[in-house]
ROGU-546422 format. One record per residue (C-alpha): residue in three letters; z, y, x. Coordinates in steps of 0.5 Angstrom, whole numbers, plus 500, padded with zeros to 3 digits. Example, Ala and Ser with C-alpha at 12.3 -4.5 7.8 and 13.67 -1.06 7.14 Angstrom:
<nodes>
(node "ala",(516,491,525))
(node "ser",(514,498,527))
</nodes>
This chain:
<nodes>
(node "unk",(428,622,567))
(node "unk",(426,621,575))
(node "unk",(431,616,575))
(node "unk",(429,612,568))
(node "unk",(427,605,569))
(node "unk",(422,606,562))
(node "unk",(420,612,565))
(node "unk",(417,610,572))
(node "unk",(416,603,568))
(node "unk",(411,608,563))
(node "unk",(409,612,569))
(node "unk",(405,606,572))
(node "unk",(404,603,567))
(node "unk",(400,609,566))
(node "unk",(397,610,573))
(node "unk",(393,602,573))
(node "unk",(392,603,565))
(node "unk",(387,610,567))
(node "unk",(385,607,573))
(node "unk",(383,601,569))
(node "unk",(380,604,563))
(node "unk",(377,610,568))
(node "unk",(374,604,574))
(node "unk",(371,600,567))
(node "unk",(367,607,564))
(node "unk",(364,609,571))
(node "unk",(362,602,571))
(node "unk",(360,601,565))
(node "unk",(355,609,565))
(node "unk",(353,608,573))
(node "unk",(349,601,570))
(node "unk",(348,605,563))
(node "unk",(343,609,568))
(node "unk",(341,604,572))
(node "unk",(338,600,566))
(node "unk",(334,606,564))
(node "unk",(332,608,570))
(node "unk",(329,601,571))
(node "unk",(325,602,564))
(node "unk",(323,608,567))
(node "unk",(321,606,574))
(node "unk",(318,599,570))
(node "unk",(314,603,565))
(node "unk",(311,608,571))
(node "unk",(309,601,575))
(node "unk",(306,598,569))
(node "unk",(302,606,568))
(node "unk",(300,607,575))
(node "unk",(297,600,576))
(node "unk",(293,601,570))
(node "unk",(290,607,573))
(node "unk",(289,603,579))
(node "unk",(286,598,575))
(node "unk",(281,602,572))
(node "unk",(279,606,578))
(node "unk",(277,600,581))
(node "unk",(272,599,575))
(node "unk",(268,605,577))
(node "unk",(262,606,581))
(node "unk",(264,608,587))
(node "unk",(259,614,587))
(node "unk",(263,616,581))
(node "unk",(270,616,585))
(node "unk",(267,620,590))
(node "unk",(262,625,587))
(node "unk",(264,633,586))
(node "unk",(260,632,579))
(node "unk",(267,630,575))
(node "unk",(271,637,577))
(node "unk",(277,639,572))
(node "unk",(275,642,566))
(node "unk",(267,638,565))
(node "unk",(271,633,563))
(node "unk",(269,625,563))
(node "unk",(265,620,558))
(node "unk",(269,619,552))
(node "unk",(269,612,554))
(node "unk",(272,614,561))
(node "unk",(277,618,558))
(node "unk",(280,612,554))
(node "unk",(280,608,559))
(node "unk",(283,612,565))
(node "unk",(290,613,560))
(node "unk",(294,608,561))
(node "unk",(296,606,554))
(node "unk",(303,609,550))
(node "unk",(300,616,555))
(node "unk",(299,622,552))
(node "unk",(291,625,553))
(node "unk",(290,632,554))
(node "unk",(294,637,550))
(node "unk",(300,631,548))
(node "unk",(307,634,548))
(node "unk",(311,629,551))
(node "unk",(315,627,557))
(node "unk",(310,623,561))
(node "unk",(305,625,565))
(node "unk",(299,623,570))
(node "unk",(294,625,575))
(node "unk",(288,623,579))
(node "unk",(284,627,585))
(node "unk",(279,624,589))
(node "unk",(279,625,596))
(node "unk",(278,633,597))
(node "unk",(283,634,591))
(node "unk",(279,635,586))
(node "unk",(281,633,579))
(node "unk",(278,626,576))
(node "unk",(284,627,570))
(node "unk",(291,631,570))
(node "unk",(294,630,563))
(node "unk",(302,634,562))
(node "unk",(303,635,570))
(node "unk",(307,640,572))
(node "unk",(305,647,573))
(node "unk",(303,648,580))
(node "unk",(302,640,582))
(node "unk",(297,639,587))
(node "unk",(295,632,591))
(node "unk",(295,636,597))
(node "unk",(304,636,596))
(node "unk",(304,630,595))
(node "unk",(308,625,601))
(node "unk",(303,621,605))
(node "unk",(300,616,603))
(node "unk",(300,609,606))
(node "unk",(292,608,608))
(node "unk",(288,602,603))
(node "unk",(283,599,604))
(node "unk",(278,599,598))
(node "unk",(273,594,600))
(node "unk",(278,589,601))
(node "unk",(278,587,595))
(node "unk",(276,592,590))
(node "unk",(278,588,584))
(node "unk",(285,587,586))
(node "unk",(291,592,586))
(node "unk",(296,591,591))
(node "unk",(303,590,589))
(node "unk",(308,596,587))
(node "unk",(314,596,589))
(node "unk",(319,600,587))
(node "unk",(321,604,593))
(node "unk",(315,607,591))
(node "unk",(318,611,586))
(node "unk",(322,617,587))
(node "unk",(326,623,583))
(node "unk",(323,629,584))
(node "unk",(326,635,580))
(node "unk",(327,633,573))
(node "unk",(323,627,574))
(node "unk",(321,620,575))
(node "unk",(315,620,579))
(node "unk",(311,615,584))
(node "unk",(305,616,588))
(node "unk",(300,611,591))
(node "unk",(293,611,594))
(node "unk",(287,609,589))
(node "unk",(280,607,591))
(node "unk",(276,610,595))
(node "unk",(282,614,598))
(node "unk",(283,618,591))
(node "unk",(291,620,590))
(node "unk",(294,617,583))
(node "unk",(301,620,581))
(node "unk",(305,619,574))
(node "unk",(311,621,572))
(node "unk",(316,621,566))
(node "unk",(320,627,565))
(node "unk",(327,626,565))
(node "unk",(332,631,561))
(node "unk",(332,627,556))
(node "unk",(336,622,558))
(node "unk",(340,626,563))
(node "unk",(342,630,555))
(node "unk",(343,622,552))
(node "unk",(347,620,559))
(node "unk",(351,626,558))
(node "unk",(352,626,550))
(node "unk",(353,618,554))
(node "unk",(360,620,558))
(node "unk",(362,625,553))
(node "unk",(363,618,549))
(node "unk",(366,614,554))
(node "unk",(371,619,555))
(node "unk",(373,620,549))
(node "unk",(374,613,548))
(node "unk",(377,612,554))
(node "unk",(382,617,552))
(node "unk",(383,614,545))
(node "unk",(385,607,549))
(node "unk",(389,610,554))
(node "unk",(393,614,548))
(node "unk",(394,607,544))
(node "unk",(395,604,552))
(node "unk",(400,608,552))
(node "unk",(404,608,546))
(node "unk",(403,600,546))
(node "unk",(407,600,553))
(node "unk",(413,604,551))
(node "unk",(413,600,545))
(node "unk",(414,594,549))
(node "unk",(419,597,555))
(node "unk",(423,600,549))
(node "unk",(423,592,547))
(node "unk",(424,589,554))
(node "unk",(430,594,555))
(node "unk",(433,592,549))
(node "unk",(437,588,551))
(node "unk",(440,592,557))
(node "unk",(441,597,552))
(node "unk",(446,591,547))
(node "unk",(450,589,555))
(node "unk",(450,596,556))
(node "unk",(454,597,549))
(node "unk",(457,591,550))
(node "unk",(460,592,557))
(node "unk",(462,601,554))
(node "unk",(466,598,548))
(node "unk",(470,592,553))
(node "unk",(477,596,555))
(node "unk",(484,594,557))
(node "unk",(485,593,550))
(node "unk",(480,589,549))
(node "unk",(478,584,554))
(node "unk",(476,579,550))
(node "unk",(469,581,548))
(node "unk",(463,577,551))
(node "unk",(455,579,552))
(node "unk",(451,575,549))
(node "unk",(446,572,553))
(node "unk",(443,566,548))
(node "unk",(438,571,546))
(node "unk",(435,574,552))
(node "unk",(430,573,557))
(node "unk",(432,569,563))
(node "unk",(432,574,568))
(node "unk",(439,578,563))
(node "unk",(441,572,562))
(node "unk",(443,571,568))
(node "unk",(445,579,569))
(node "unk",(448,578,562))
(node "unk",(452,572,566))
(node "unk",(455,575,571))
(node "unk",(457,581,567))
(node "unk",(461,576,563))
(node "unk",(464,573,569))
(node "unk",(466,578,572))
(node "unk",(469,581,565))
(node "unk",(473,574,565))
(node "unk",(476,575,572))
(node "unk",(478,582,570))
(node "unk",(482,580,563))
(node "unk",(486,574,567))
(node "unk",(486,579,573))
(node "unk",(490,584,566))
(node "unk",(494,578,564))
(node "unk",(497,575,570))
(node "unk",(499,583,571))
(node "unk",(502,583,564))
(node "unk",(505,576,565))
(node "unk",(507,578,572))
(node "unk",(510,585,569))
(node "unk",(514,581,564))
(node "unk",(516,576,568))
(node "unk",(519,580,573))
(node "unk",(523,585,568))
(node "unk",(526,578,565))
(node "unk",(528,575,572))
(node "unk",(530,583,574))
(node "unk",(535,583,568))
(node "unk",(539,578,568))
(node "unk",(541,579,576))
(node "unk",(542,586,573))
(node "unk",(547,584,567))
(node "unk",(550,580,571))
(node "unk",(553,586,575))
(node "unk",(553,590,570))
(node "unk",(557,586,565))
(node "unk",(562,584,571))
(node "unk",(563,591,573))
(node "unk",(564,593,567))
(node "unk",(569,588,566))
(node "unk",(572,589,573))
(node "unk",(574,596,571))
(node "unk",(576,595,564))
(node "unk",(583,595,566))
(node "unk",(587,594,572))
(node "unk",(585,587,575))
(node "unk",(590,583,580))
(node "unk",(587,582,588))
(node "unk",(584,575,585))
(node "unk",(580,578,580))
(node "unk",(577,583,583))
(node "unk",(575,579,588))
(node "unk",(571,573,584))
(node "unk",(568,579,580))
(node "unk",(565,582,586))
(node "unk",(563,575,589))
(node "unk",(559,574,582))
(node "unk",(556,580,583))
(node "unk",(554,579,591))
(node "unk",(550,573,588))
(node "unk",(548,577,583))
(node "unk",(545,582,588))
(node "unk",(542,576,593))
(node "unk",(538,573,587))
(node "unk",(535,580,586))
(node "unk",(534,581,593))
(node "unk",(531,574,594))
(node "unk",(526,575,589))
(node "unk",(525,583,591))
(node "unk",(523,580,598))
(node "unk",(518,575,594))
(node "unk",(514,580,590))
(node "unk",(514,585,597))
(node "unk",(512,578,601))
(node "unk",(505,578,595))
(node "unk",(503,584,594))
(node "unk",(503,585,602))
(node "unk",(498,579,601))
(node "unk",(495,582,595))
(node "unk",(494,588,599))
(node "unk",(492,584,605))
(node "unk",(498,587,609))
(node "unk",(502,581,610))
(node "unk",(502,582,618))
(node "unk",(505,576,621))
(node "unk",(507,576,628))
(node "unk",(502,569,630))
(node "unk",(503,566,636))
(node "unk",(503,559,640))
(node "unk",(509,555,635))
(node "unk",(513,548,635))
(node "unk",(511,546,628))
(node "unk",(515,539,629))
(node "unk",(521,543,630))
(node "unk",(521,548,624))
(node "unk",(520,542,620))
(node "unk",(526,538,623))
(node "unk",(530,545,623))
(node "unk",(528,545,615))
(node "unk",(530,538,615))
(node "unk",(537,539,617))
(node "unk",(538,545,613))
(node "unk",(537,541,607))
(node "unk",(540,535,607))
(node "unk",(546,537,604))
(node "unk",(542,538,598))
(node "unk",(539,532,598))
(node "unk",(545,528,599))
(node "unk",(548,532,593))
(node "unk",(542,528,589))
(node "unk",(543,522,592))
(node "unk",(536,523,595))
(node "unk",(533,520,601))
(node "unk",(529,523,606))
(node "unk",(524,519,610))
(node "unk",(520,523,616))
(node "unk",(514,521,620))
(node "unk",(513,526,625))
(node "unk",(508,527,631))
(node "unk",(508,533,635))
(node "unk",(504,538,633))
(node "unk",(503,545,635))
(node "unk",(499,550,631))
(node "unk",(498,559,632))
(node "unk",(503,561,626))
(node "unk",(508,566,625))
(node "unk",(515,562,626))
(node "unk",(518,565,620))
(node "unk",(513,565,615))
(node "unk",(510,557,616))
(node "unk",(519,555,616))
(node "unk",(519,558,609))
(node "unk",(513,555,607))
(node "unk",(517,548,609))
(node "unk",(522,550,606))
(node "unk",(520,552,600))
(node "unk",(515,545,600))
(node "unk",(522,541,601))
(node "unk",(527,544,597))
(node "unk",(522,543,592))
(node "unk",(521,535,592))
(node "unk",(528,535,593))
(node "unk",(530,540,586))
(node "unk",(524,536,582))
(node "unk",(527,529,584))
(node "unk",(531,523,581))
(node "unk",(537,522,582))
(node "unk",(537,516,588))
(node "unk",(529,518,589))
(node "unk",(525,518,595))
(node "unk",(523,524,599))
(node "unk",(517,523,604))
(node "unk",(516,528,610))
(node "unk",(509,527,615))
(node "unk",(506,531,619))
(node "unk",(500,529,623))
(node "unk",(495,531,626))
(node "unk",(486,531,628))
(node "unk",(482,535,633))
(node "unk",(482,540,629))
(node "unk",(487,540,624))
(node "unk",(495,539,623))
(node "unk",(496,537,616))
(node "unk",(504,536,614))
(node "unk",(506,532,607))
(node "unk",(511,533,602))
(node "unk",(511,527,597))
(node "unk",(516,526,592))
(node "unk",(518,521,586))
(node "unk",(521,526,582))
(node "unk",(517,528,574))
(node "unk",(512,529,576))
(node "unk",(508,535,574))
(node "unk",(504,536,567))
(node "unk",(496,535,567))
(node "unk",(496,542,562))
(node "unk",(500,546,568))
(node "unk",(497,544,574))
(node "unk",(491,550,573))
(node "unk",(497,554,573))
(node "unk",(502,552,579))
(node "unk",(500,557,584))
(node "unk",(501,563,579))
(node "unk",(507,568,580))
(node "unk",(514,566,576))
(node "unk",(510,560,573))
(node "unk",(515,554,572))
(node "unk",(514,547,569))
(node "unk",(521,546,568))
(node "unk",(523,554,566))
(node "unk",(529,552,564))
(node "unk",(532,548,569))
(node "unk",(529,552,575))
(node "unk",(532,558,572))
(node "unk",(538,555,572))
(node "unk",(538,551,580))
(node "unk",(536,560,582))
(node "unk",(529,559,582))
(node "unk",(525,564,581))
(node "unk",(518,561,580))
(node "unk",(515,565,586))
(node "unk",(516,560,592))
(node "unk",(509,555,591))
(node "unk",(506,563,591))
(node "unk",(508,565,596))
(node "unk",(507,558,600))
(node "unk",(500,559,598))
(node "unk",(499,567,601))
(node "unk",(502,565,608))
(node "unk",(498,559,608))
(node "unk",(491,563,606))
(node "unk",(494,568,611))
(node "unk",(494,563,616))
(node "unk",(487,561,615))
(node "unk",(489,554,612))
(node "unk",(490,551,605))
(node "unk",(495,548,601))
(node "unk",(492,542,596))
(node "unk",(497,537,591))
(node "unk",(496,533,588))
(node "unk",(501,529,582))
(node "unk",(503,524,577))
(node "unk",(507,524,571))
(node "unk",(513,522,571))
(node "unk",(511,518,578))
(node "unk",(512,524,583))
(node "unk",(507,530,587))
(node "unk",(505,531,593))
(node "unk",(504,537,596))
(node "unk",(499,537,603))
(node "unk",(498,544,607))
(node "unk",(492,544,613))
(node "unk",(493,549,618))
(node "unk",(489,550,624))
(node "unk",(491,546,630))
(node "unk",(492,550,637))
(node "unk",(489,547,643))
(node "unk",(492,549,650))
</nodes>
């Protein structure tokens, strides 16, 4: 499960899904409370400026005088008055409460106050000057306004240096906040739920299509090669997985057929030697046989057995290269006098053909393995001369750049079919399989060339047309003193 992409793709969908949802509610309940507070701290501005107000409406005598004391009581006008409107008077349950004490601390009017609350345990109060302007309050600002227990509750100098405090109980608004988060949290975890259920639904969606190239690819065997992934109907980042999963299934299916082919056509090349020795031998030794006769079966069977032996030391050849194990002993060579070695080699065959051979040749020195870059010319040579006309022509250059040596052979023999050229460079292909075959072909050479070139950090390029001839160019790095 660790390593499931769903669930890690779920996983964090989750962390920033509850982080989100989480972020938003304490949000949300912080400026929920902020709001109320700012109807509380607005309501006891509105109460406390009132009773400012109003104290400076009365006589100052009135405001100083011992006469007033807790429980004589006030005019009924003053009472009216002197409670702020919505405010309880006396013996009113509510959540609101206020008091007035003159300067030595007696009471003008304590409405619902806590039990215990005294002038005396209030903060120190700025001082004000009444005779200032005694029919102005002075501004209240909030930062007047204090938390004190369970209540809101703010404090300020009145006239005649009385003390004015109002509060407002607030347990029934921590109850509502409470009951508030209760609500948030139930809500968040119902988004969170439905969050979550929607994300595994979309990953199951999005990784779908892994799971079709998955069933695909499991189903795709040595027997069954030609299945494809189809990529028209995913998204583009699997598409372009889906692609290369059907490229590299392409290359293993040409990989199984050119061993398939490569199998078969080995056992075809191999049986044909190999009855030949075969049906020789057993003929040889179905009677007594004179001198002559042993003799001309047993050179029937050492041809039979060169012709195994040379296509042994081919398919030895490529798949040493197949394996990267085709050790060439490279070192500073004439590649001008492997090619006029090959040259004579061959003429006799060319002769046979009627075909002339024309050589421009500048002296070139390449890094190669002697033997490995003559039979390349060889093969090259022999080639041109094999797939030619009778009286045709037969062109040999080898040239050279800074840092380049380029020998081409070109002919004016048959040329090679459009449909075959992909396929020249394939193990036991043959344009002509069954003149090759006859001539003791064994339709490896042009693979083989291809290896020992590659193997020299070269390239073997041709280029032909039909029924006009073919050239053949090999590239291979000049060595410089």
């Amino acid at each position: 499960m660790a390593r499931s992409i769903r669930w890690r793709l779920q996983f964090w969908y989750a962390v920033v899904l509850l982080a989100v949802v989480s972020g938003f509610a304490i949000y949300l309940y912080y400026e929920v409370q902020a709001a109320r507070y700012r109807e509380i701290d607005a309501d006891l501005i509105v109460a406390v400026n009132h009773l400012d107000s109003t104290l400076r409406t009365w006589p100052r005598g009135e405001l100083e005088s011992n006469s007033y004391r807790a429980g004589t009581g006030l005019p009924d006008n003053r009472i009216v008055t002197v409670t702020p409107s919505g405010w309880p008077l006396a013996g009113e349950s509510s959540d609101r409460y206020f008091a007035i004490w003159r300067a030595d601390g007696s009471a003008i009017r304590s409405v619902g106050v806590p039990t215990g609350t005294k002038a005396e345990q209030l903060a120190p109060l700025p001082v004000r000057d009444f005779n200032a302007d005694p029919l102005t309050p002075p501004k209240i600002d909030r930062h007047l306004i204090r938390s004190h227990g369970n209540a809101r509750e703010i404090a300020i100098q009145g006239p005649s240096q009385t003390r004015i405090l109002v509060g407002i109980k607030t347990e029934k608004l921590a109850a509502e906040m409470r009951a508030f988060a209760w609500q948030l949290a139930t809500a968040g975890a119902v988004v969170l739920c439905i969050g979550l259920a929607g994300g595994w639904w979309v990953s199951s969606r999005l990784l779908h299509p892994i799971a079709q190239i998955t069933s695909t690819a499991s189903r795709i065997s040595a027997t069954n090669l030609s299945e494809r992934i189809e990529a028209k109907d995913v998204d583009s980042e699997l598409a372009e997985l889906a692609e290369v999963l059907n490229a590299a299934f392409h290359r293993l299916e040409s990989a199984f057929d050119q061993l398939t082919r490569f199998t078969a056509d080995a056992s075809h090349e191999l049986r044909t030697p190999l009855a030949i020795l075969k049906s020789n031998t057993e003929l040889a030794l179905s009677r007594p046989r004179t001198e002559s006769e042993y003799r001309q079966a047993l050179g029937t069977c050492a041809q039979a057995a060169e012709r195994m032996t040379i296509l042994v030391e081919g398919l030895l050849t490529l798949a040493r290269a197949d394996a990267g194990r085709l050790h060439l002993r490279q070192r500073p060579m004439d590649l001008t006098k492997a090619v006029e070695e090959t040259i004579v080699l061959l003429r006799p065959l060319a002769e046979a053909n009627n075909i002339s051979m024309q050589t421009e040749l500048q002296p070139v020195r390449v890094i190669g393995d002697a033997a490995g870059l003559s039979l390349v010319v060889k093969n090259l040579i022999e080639n041109a001369l094999r797939y030619n006309r009778e009286g045709g022509k037969v062109r040999i250059r080898l040239t050279k750049t800074k840092c380049e040596a380029t020998l081409s052979v070109a002919d004016t023999g048959i040329g090679i079919p459009e449909t075959d050229r992909p396929h020249i460079f394939e193990r036991f292909y043959r344009v002509d399989k069954a003149r090759s075959r006859a001539s003791g072909g064994s339709g490896l050479g042009l693979a083989i060339c291809k290896s020992i070139v590659e193997a020299h950090g070269g390239r073997i390029e041709f280029k032909s047309r039909q029924d006009k001839g073919s050239e053949f160019c090999v590239v291979l790095p000049v060595w410089s003193d």
